[in-house]
C-alpha positions in Angstrom: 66.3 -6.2 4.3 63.2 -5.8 2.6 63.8 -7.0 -1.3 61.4 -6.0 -4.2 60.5 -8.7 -6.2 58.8 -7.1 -9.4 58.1 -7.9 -13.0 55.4 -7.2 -16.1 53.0 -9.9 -15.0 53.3 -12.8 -16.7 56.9 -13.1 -16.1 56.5 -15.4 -13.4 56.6 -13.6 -10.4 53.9 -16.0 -8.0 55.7 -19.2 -9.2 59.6 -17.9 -8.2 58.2 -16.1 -5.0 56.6 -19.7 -4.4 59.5 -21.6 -4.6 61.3 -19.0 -2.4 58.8 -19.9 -0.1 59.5 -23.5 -0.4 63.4 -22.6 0.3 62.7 -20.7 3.5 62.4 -17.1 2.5 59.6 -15.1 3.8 57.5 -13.6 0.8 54.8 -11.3 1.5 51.8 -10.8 -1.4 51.9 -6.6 -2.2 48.6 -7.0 -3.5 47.4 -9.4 -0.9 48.5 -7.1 2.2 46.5 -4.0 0.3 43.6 -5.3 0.0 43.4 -7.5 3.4 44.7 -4.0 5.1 42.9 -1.2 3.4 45.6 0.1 0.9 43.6 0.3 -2.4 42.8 3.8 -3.3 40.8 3.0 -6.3 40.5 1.0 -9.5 41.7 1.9 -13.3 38.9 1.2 -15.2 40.7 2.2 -18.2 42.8 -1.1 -17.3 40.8 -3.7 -16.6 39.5 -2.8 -13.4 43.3 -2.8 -12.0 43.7 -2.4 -8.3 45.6 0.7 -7.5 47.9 0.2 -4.3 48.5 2.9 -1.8 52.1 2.0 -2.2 53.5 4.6 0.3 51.2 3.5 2.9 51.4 0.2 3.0 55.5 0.7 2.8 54.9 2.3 6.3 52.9 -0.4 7.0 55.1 -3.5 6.1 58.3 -1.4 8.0 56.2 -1.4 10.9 54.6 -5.4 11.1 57.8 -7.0 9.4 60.7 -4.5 10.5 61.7 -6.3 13.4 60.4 -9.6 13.1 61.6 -10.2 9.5 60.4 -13.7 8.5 57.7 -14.6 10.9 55.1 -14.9 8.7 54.9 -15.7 4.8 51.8 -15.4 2.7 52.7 -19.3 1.4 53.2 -20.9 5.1 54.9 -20.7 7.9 59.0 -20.3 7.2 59.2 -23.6 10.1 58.0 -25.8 7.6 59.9 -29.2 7.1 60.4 -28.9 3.6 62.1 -25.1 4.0 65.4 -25.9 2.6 68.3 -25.8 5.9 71.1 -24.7 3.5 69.6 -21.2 3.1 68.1 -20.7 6.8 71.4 -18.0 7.6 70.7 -15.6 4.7 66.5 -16.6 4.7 66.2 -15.2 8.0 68.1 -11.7 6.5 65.2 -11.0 3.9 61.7 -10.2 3.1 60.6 -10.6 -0.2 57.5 -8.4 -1.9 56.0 -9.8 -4.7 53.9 -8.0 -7.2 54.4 -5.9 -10.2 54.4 -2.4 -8.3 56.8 -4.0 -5.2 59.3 -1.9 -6.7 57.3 1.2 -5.7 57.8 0.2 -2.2 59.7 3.0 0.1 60.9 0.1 2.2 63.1 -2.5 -0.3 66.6 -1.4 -0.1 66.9 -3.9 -3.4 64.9 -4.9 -6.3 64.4 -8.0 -8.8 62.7 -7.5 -11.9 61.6 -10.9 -13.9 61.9 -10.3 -17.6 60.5 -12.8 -20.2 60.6 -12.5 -23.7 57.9 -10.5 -25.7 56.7 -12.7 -27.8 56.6 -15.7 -24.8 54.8 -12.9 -22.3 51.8 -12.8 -25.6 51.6 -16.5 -24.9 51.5 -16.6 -21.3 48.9 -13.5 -21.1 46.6 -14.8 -23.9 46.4 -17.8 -22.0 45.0 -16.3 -19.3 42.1 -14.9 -21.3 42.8 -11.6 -21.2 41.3 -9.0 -23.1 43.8 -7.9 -26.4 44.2 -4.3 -25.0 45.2 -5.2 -22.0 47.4 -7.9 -23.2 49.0 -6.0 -25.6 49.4 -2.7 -22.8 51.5 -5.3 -20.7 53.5 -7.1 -23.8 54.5 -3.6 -25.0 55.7 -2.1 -21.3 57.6 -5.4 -20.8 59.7 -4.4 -24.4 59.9 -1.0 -23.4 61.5 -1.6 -20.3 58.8 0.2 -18.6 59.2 -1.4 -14.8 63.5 -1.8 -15.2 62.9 2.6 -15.6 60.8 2.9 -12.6 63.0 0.8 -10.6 65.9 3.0 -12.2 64.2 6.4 -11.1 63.7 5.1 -7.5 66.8 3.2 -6.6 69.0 5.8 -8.0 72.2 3.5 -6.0 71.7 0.9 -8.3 70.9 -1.8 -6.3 68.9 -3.6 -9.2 69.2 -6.6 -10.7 67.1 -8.6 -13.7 66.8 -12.5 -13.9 65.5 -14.0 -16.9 61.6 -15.6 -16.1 60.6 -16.5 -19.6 63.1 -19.5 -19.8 60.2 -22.2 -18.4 62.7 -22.8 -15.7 61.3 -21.4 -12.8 63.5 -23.2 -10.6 66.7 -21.5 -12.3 65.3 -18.0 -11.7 64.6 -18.8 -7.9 67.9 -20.3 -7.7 69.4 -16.9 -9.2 67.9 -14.9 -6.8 69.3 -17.0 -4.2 72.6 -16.4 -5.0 72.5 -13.0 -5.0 71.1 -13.3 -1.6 73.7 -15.1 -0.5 76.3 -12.9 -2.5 74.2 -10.0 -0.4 73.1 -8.8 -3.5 76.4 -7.1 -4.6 76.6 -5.1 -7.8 79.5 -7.4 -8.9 77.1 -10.4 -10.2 77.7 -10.0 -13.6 75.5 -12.6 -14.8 72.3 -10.4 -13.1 73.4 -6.9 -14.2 71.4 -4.2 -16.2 71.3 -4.0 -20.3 71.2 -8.3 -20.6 67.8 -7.9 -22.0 67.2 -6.1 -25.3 63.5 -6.5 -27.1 64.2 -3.9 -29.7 63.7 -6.6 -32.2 60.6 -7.1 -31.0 59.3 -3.7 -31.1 61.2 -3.0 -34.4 58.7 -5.9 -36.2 55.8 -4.5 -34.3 55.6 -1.0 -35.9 
């Protein structure tokens, strides 16, 4: 099963999807595979410069290289490694995670994850980065507005989505979530991982 792993960036997306790695999971790079394999149909200058991904495209793509083979390959290492964590090997081998904040555009994930992080902690985290303030504030405002949980929404009309918390500084707690909803195979009855838990309103409501 192919698994969306999506989120505003900043909302730690690359560290979780690393530490998946670490645990045995095979994690493929959305953005990595596009550009290696020729599925960039432009740029959006009006947002930096932002790669646009031929997401249908590549969807075929991934269903055709990783259908079968499921975790042979994983942009972090090979899944063989020693330190790949034994106790998750059964449901490991029963995933594909892709990571990147338009994965959940992705014909081929039955299921998506969405990091969330608070506001005001994403401004921190983005600023740091050096970003410009447009930009910054574009992604700060989409993450309040729920903008990615709706996409998700519109595409996995089954409701097979779930949101973790990624602004806690506990990256480690977040991968361990997502784990457990593998292991649970990602059954709507996790409570703890269920839509409406996050509610920015405040945020906004101070903005304007």
């Amino acid at each position: 099963m192919f698994v969306a792993l999506t989120g505003t960036p900043g909302t730690g997306k690359t560290t979780v999807a690393e530490l998946l790695s670490r645990r045995g999971f095979t994690v493929l790079d959305v953005k990595k595979l596009a550009v290696e394999n020729g599925f960039i149909l432009g740029s959006d200058d009006e947002r930096g410069g932002s790669l646009i991904v031929d997401t249908d495209s590549l969807s075929e793509w991934v269903m055709k290289r990783y259908g079968k083979q499921g975790g042979s390959e994983n942009i972090f290492g090979n899944t063989d490694r020693k330190d790949a964590d034994p106790s998750v090997r059964p449901i490991s081998e029963n995933y594909v995670f892709l990571e990147g904040h338009v994965a959940h555009l992705m014909e081929c994930c039955e299921v998506v994850v969405i990091l969330r992080c608070d506001p005001k902690i994403l401004y921190q985290r983005l600023s740091s980065r050096g970003w410009p303030a447009k930009k910054i504030e574009e992604n700060v405002d989409a993450e309040a507005l729920d903008v990615i949980l709706c996409e998700a929404l519109e595409y996995y009309e089954n409701g097979d989505v779930f949101e973790i918390d990624g602004g806690t500084g506990d990256p480690e707690a977040a991968a361990s979530a997502i784990i457990e909803l593998a292991n649970a195979e990602f059954k709507k009855e996790s409570p703890d991982y269920m839509l409406g838990k996050f509610d920015w309103s405040d945020y906004l409501l101070e903005k304007y």
